[in-house]
C-alpha positions as CSV (number, residue, x, y, z in Angstrom):
1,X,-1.5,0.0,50.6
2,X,0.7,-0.6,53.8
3,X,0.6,-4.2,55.2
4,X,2.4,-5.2,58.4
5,X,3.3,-8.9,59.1
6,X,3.9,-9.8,62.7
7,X,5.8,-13.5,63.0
8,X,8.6,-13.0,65.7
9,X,10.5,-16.1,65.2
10,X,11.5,-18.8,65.1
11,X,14.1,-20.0,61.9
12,X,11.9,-22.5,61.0
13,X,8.8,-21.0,61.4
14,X,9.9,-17.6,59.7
15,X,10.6,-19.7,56.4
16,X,7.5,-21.8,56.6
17,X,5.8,-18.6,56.5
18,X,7.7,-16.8,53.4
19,X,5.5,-18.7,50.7
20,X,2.8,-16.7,52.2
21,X,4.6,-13.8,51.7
22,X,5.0,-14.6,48.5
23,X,1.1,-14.8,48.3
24,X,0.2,-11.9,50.1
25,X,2.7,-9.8,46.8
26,X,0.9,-11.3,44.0
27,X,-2.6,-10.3,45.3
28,X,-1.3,-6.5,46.3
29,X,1.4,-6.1,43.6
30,X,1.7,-2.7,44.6
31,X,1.3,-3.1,48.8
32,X,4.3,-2.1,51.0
33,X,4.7,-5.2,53.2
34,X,7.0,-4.7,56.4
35,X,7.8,-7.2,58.8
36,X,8.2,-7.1,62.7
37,X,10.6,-9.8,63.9
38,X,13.1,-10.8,66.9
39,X,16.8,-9.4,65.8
40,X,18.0,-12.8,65.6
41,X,16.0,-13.3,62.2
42,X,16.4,-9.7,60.9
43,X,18.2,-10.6,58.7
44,X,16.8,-13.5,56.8
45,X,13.7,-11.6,57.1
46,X,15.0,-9.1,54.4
47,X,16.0,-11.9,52.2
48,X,12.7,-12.3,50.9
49,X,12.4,-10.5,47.6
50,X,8.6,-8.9,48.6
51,X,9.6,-7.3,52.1
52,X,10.1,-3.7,51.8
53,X,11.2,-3.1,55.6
54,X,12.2,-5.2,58.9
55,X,11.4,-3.8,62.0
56,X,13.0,-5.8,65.1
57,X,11.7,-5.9,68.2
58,X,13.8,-7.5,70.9
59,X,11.9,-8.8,73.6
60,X,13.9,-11.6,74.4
61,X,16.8,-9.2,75.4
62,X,14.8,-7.6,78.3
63,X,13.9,-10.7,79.6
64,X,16.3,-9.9,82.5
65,X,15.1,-6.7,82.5
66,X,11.5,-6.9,82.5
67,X,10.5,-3.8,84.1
68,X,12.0,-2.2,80.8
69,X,9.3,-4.0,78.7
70,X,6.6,-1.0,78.8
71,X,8.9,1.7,77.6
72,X,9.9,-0.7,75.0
73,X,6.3,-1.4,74.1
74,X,5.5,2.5,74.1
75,X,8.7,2.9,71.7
76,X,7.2,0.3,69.7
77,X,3.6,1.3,69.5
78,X,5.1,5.0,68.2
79,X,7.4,4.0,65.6
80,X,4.5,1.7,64.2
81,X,1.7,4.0,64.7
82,X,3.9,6.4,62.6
83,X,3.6,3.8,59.8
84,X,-0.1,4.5,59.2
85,X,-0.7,0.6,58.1
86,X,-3.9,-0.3,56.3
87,X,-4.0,-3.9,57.9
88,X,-1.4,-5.9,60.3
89,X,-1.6,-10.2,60.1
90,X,-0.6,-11.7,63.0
91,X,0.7,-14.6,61.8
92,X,1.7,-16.2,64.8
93,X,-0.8,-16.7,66.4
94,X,0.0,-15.9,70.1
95,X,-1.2,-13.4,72.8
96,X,2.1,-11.8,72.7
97,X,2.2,-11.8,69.2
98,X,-1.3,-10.2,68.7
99,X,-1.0,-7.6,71.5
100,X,2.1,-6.7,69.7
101,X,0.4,-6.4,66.5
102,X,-1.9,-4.4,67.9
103,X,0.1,-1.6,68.8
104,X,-0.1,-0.5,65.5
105,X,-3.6,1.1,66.2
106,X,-4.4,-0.6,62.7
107,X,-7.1,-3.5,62.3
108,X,-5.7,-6.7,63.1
109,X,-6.1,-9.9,61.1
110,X,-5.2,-13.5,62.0
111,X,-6.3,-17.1,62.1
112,X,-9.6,-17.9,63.9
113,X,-10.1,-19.4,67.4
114,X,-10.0,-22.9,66.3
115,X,-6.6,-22.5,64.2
116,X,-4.2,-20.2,66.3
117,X,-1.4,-21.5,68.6
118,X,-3.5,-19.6,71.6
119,X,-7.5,-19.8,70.9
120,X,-7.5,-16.4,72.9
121,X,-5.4,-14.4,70.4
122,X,-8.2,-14.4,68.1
123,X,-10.3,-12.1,70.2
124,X,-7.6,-9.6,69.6
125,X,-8.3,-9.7,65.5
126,X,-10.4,-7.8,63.6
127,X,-10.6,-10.6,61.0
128,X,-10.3,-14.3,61.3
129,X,-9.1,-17.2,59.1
130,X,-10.6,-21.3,60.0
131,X,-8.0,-23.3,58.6
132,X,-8.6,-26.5,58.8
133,X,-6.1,-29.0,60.9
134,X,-3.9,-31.5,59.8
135,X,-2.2,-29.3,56.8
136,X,1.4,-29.2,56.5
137,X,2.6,-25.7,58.3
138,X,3.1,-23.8,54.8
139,X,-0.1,-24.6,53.5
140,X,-1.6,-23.5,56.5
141,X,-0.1,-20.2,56.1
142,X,-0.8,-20.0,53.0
143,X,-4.7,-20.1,53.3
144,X,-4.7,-17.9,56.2
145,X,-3.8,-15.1,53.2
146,X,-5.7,-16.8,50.6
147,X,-9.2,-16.5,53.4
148,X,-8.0,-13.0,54.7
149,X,-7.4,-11.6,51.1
150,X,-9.2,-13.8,48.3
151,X,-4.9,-14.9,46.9
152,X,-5.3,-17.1,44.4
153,X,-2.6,-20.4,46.4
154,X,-2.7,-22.7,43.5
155,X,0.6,-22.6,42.3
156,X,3.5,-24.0,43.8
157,X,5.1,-22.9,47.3
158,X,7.0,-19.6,46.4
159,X,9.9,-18.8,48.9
160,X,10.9,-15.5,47.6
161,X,14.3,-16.7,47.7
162,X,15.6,-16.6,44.1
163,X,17.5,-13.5,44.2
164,X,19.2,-14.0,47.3
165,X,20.3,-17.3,46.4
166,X,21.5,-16.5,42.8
167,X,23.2,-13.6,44.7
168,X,25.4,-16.4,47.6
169,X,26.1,-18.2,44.1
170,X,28.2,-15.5,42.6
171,X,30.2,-14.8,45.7
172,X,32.6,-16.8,47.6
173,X,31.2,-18.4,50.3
174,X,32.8,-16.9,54.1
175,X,34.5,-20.5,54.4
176,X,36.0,-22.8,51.6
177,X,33.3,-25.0,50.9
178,X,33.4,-27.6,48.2
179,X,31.7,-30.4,46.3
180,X,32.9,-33.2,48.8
181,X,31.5,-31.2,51.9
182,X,28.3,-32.5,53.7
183,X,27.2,-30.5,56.7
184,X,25.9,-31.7,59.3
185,X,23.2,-29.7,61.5
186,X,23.2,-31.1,64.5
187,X,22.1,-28.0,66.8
188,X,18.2,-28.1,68.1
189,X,17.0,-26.1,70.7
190,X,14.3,-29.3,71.5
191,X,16.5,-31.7,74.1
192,X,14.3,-34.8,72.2
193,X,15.2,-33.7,68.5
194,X,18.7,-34.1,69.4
195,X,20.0,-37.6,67.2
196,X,22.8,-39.4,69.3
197,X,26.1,-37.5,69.5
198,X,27.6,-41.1,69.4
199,X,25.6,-41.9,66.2
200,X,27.1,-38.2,64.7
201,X,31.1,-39.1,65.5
202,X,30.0,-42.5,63.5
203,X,28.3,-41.3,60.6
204,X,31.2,-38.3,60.4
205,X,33.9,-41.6,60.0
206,X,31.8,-43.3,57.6
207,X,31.3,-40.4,55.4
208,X,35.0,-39.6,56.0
209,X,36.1,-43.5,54.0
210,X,33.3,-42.8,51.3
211,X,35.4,-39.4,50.7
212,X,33.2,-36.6,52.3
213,X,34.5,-33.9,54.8
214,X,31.5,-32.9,57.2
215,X,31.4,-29.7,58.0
216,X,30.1,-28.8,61.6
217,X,28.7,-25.0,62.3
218,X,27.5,-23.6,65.8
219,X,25.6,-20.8,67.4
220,X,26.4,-21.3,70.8
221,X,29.4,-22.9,73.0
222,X,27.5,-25.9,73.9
223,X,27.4,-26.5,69.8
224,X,30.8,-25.6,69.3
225,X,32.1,-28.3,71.8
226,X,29.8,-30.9,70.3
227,X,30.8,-29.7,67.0
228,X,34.6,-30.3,68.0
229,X,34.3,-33.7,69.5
230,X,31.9,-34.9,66.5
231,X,34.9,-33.4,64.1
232,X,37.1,-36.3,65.7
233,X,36.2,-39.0,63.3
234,X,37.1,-36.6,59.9
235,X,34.7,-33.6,60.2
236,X,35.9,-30.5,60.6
237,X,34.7,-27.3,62.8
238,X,33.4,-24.1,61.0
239,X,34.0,-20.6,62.2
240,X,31.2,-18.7,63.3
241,X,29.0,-17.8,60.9
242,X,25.9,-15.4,60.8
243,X,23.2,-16.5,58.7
244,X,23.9,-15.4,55.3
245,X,27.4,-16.7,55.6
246,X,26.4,-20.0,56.8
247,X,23.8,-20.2,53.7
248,X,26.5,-19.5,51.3
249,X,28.1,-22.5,52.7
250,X,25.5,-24.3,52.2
251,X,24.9,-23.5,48.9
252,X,28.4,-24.3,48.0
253,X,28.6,-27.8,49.4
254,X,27.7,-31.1,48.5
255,X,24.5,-31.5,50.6
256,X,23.7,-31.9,54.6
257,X,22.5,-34.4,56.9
258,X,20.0,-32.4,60.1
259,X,18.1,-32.9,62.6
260,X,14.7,-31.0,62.6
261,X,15.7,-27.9,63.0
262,X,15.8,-23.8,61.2
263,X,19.1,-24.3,59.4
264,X,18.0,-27.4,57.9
265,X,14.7,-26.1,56.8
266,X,17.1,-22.9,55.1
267,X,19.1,-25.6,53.4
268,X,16.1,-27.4,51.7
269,X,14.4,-24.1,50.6
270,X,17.9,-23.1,48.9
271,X,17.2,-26.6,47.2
272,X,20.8,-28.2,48.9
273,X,20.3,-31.8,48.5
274,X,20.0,-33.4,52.1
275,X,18.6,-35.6,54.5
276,X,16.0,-34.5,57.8
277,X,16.1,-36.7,60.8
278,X,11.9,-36.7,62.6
279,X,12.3,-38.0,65.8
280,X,9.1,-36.2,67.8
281,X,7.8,-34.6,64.5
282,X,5.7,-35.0,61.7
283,X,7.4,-34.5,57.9
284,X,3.8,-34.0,57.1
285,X,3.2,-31.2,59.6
286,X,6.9,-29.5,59.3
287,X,9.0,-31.5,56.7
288,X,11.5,-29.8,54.2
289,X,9.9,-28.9,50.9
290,X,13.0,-29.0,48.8
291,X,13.3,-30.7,45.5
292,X,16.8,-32.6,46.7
293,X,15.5,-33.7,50.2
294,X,14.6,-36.4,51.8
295,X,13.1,-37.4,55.6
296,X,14.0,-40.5,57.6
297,X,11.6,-40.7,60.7
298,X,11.6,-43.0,63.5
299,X,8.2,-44.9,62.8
300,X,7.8,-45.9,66.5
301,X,4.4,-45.9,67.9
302,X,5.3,-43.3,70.1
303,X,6.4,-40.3,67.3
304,X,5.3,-38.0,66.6
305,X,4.7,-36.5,69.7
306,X,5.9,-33.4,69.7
307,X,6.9,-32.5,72.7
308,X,10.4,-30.5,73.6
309,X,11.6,-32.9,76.8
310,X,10.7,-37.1,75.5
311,X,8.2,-38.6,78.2
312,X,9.9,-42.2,77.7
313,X,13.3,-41.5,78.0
314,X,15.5,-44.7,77.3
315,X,16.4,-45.9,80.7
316,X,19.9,-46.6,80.4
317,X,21.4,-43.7,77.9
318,X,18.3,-41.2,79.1
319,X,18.0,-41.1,74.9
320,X,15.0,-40.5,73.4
321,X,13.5,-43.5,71.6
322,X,12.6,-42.3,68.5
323,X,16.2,-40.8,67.3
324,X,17.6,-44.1,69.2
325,X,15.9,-45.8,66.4
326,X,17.4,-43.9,63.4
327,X,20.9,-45.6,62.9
328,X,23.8,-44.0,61.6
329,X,24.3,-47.2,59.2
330,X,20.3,-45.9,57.6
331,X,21.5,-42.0,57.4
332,X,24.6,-43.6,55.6
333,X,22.6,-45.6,53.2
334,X,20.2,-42.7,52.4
335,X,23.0,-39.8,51.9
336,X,24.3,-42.0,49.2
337,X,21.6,-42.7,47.5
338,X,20.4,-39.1,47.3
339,X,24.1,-37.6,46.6
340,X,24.7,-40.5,43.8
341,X,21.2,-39.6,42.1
342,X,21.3,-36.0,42.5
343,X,25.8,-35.5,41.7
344,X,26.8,-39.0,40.2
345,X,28.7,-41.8,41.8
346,X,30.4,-41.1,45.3
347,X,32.6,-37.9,46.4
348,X,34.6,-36.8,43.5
């Protein structure tokens, strides 16, 4: 059996969707499962121990260049046609995503009208899945394979990880990393997930007298300038990392502090102890599922409201209320707490 998975980003959403993956393994043990997936998150695509082949397909790139979109498509539609699979999932949920997935020329499977992101993607399915709302974005993955393919989800969240992270243990990581180094994620695409970059210099001194270093990685120049002016108070900027590099990093540090963001979900499904800031989210919908973590949300009457721009801006910063409201002084109290149970007593 051939099985294609269509989920085209993003960082976050790709891991929230691997315990599925996971899933969809133990109910075809012997199933070739291949992925199609935006270039950016080939690679941590592969990392998953029951994914046989990536394919990437990058849309985003011809943005600029739209008119080149249908011979993209038709290059697409060959190369997955050629593939012969016995069933795609769009698990995304979109009207891109399932026109994409249908390309194939294989039946298409995905959640029902009432569950996808886009009600009208469900028209382009063969095969439906009516999960109900309110679950936690793993679990609703999760039963979209368990309706689709009768998996047996009773067991714990699976990430298909193990290897890979056993693996970044036995190597080096790309950049020195030690037990006294916290990194802190501060990049978010979302302008209202971003936490004070006052609040970040602060917390960076206070972990800097407890006898932390914070490291500060980047994917663009807008990060790497916020990253160096944060770094100002004892932090210190990484180099540019890809992916893999930056999880070996993680993996060899002392924890992280993040906003809600892909990188911090990668560190709490590697099981790195750290903390989650929820300004306009829900821990329940999108929260870290690691062992070692913790979430520290706003509790204003306002979040979650989940929305990328904040509708009540505070009038005199332009800040967004709810990450206003988580103090550095809090995040301090919390790292310690959850570094002193998890390592012992303070930096050593």
């Amino acid at each position: 059996m051939k099985i294609l998975v269509v989920r085209l980003s993003s960082l976050g959403d790709v891991l929230h969707l691997f315990p599925a993956i996971s899933d969809l393994r133990l109910c075809f043990p012997n199933a070739e499962i291949h992925w199609l997936i935006e270039p950016a998150f080939f690679e941590m695509a592969g990392w998953h121990s029951a994914v046989d082949r990536v394919i990437a397909i990058p849309l985003r790139r011809y943005k600029k260049t739209w008119w080149k979109i249908p011979g993209l498509l038709r290059q697409i539609g060959r190369q997955l046609k050629a593939e012969h699979y016995d069933v795609v999932i769009d698990a995304q949920g979109l009207i891109k995503s399932a026109l994409l997935a249908r390309l194939s020329g294989a039946d298409v499977c995905g959640f029902s009208e009432n569950s996808a992101r886009e009600a009208l993607a469900s028209r382009f399915y063969k095969r439906t899945a009516d999960v109900a709302p309110g679950l936690h974005v793993v679990e609703k993955n999760r039963q979209l394979i368990a309706q689709l393919f009768g998996a047996n989800i009773s067991g714990d969240a699976d990430f298909g990880l193990s290897g890979f992270r056993q693996k970044q243990m036995a190597q080096a990581p790309s950049f020195d990393a030690g037990k006294n180094d916290i990194l802190l994620l501060h990049g978010t695409t979302w302008s209202s997930k971003y936490w004070p970059e006052d609040y970040w210099l602060k917390l960076t001194g206070m972990l800097a007298k407890e006898g932390y270093r914070c490291l500060l990685p980047w994917g663009n120049e807008e990060e790497r300038q916020r990253a160096g002016r944060i770094a100002h108070q004892g932090g210190e900027v990484l180099p540019r990392l890809s992916l893999g590099e930056l999880a070996g990093v993680l993996l060899h540090s002392r924890g992280f502090v993040s906003v809600e963001t892909g990188i911090g979900h990668l560190a709490s499904v590697l099981d790195v102890p750290g903390l989650m800031l929820h300004g306009p989210t829900d821990p329940d919908y999108s929260g870290i599922l690691g062992r070692s973590c913790k979430h520290i949300a706003s509790g204003l009457e306002c979040s979650p409201c989940f929305k990328r721009d904040c509708p009540i801006p505070d009038q005199e910063t332009g800040l967004p209320p709810c990450q206003k409201s988580i103090t550095p002084e809090r995040v301090l109290g919390e790292c310690l707490k959850l570094f002193s149970k998890i390592h012992g007593q303070g930096a050593c």
